[in-house]
N, C-alpha and C positions, 0 to 999 in steps of 0.2 A: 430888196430881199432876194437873197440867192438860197434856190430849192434845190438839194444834191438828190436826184435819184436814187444814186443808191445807199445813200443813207437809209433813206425810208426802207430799200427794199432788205438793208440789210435788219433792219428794227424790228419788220414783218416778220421775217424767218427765225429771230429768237422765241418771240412774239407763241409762233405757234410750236415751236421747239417744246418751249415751258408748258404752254397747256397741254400739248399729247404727251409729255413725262408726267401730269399731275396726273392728266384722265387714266394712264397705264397703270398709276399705283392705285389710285381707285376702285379701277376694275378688280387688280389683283388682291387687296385689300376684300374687298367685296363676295371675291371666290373664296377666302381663305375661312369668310367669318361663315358662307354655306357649306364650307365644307366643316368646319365644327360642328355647325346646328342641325346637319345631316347626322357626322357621330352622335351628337348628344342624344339625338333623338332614337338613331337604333339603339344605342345601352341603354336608354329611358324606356323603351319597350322591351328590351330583353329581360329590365328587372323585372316590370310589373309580370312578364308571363311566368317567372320563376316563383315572384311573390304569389301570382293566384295559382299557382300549383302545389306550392308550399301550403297554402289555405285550404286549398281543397283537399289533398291526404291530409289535413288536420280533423275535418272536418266529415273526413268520409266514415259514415256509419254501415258497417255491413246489416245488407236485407234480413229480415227476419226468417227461421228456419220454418219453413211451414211444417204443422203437425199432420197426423194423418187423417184427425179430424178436417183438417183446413183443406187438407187435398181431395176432400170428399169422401173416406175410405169409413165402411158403417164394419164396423166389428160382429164377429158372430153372434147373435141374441145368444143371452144365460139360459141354460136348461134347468126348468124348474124343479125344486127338489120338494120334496114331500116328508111331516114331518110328524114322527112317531116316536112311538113308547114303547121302550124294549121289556118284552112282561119275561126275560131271562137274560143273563151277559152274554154276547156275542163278541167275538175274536175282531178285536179292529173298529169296533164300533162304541161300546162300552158295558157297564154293567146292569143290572134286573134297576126299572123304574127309571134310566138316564132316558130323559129325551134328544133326539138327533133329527138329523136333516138327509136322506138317502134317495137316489134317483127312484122315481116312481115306478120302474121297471123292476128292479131289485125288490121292492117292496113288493110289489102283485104276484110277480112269478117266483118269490124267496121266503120273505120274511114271514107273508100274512101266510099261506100254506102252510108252513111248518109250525104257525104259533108262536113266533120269538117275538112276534110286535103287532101292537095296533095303531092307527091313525090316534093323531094325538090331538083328538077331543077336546074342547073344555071341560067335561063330566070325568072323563079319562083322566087329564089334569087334577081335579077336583079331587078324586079317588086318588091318587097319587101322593096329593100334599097329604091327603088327611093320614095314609098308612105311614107314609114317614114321621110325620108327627107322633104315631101311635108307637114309633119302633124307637125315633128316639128317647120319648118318656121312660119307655121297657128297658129302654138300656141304662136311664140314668134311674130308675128303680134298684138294677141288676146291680151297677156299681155303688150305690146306699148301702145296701142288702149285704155286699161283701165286706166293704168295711165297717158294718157294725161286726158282724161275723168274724173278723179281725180283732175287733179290742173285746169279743167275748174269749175268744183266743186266748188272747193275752190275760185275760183275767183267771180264767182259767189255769188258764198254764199249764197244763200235763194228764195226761189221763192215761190212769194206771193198766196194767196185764198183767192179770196173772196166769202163770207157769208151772208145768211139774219142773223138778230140780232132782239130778241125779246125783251119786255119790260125789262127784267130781266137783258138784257146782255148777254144770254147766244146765241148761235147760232144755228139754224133750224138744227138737226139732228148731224152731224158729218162730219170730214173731213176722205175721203176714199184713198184710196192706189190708184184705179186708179186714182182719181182726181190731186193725183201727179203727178202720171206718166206720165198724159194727160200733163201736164206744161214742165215737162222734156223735155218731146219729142217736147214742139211746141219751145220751147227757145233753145234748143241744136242741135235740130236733131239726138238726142242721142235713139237707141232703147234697150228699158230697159223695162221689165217684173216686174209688181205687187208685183208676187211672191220673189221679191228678194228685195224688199224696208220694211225697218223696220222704223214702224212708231206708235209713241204711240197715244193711244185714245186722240181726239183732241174734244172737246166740245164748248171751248169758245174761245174767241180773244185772242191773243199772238203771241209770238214765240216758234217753238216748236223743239228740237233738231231731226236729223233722220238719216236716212243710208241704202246704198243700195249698194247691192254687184256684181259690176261690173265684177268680176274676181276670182276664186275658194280662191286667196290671196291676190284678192287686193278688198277695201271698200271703197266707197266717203260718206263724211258727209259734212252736210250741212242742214239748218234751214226752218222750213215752217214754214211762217207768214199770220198767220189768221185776216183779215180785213173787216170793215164793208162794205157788200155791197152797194152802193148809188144806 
């Protein structure tokens, strides 16, 4: 058996030729795939910080405004007011028997001196219901009273005058407000004021239309008849 040196030696040197070209791509193979999974991983933490910042302005509640109670702040106490019975109308405040509410200073040094008010009692109260009660009765009395006083009116219908008459026809002077009134009251028993009878300028013989206001809303009419005195 013949052994050639350099056979072998040349068998060697392919030998390790081959393995440092495997081991070289290996290594570089090996760098390439950490250098991906280095990128991977920075864009893998870049989303998530993007995504939990995105979460978090989603999620951001603004604090609540604190009040001034919450910051400790006590408001000036309410100044008591004191609470009376105006026994007349006062300017700004209201009219005879309103109860109100006025600082207790104005009261002592104002109101109670001059008599426009009293502390408003229960007794005060009490006296209070009862006259209004007494006043409205009075008034729905007053307004009965006029409208029957209305359809005796109408029933009525006219109450006569008599007149001098001069050659012309025409009559001595004029017919006067009281000179109704006087007829009113002898035929009805009815008392009625001048001042409330509307009556036009009467001169001569006729009938003449009229009205008199029995009541703030209620009015009777009814006819004066001017006739020759005999």
């Amino acid at each position: 058996f013949f052994f050639d040196p350099s056979f072998f030696s040349q068998s060697t040197m392919d030998y390790y030729s081959q393995m440092n070209a495997q081991e070289t791509a290996t290594r570089t193979l090996a760098n390439r795939l950490l250098s991906a999974a280095l990128f991977l991983g920075v864009v893998g933490a870049t989303l998530c910080m993007v995504d939990s910042s995105s979460q978090a302005t989603q999620h951001f509640v603004a604090p609540p405004v604190q009040t001034q109670a919450a910051r400790g702040y006590i408001p000036h106490a309410v100044k008591p007011k004191t609470k009376i019975v105006l026994n007349r109308g006062v300017e700004g405040l209201g009219k005879q028997g309103d109860v109100v509410e006025v600082a207790p200073g104005y009261y002592r040094n104002f109101l109670y001196p001059t008599g426009q008010a009293d502390i408003a009692t229960p007794a005060k109260l009490e006296s209070i219901r009862k006259q209004q009660e007494a006043e409205e009765k009075a008034a729905e009395e007053a307004m009965a009273a006029a409208r029957k006083a209305v359809t005796s009116l109408a029933t009525i219908g006219k109450f006569v005058v008599k007149k001098e008459v001069g050659p012309d026809g025409q009559i001595f002077g004029s017919v006067s407000e009281q000179e109704v009134v006087d007829i009113i009251r002898r035929q009805m028993g009815l008392n009625v004021d001048k001042k409330d009878l509307i009556l036009p300028e009467i001169k001569e013989l006729g009938s003449f239309p009229a009205e008199i206001k029995l009541h703030p809303k209620v009015v009777g009419k009814f006819n004066v008849v001017v006739e020759k005195k005999k």
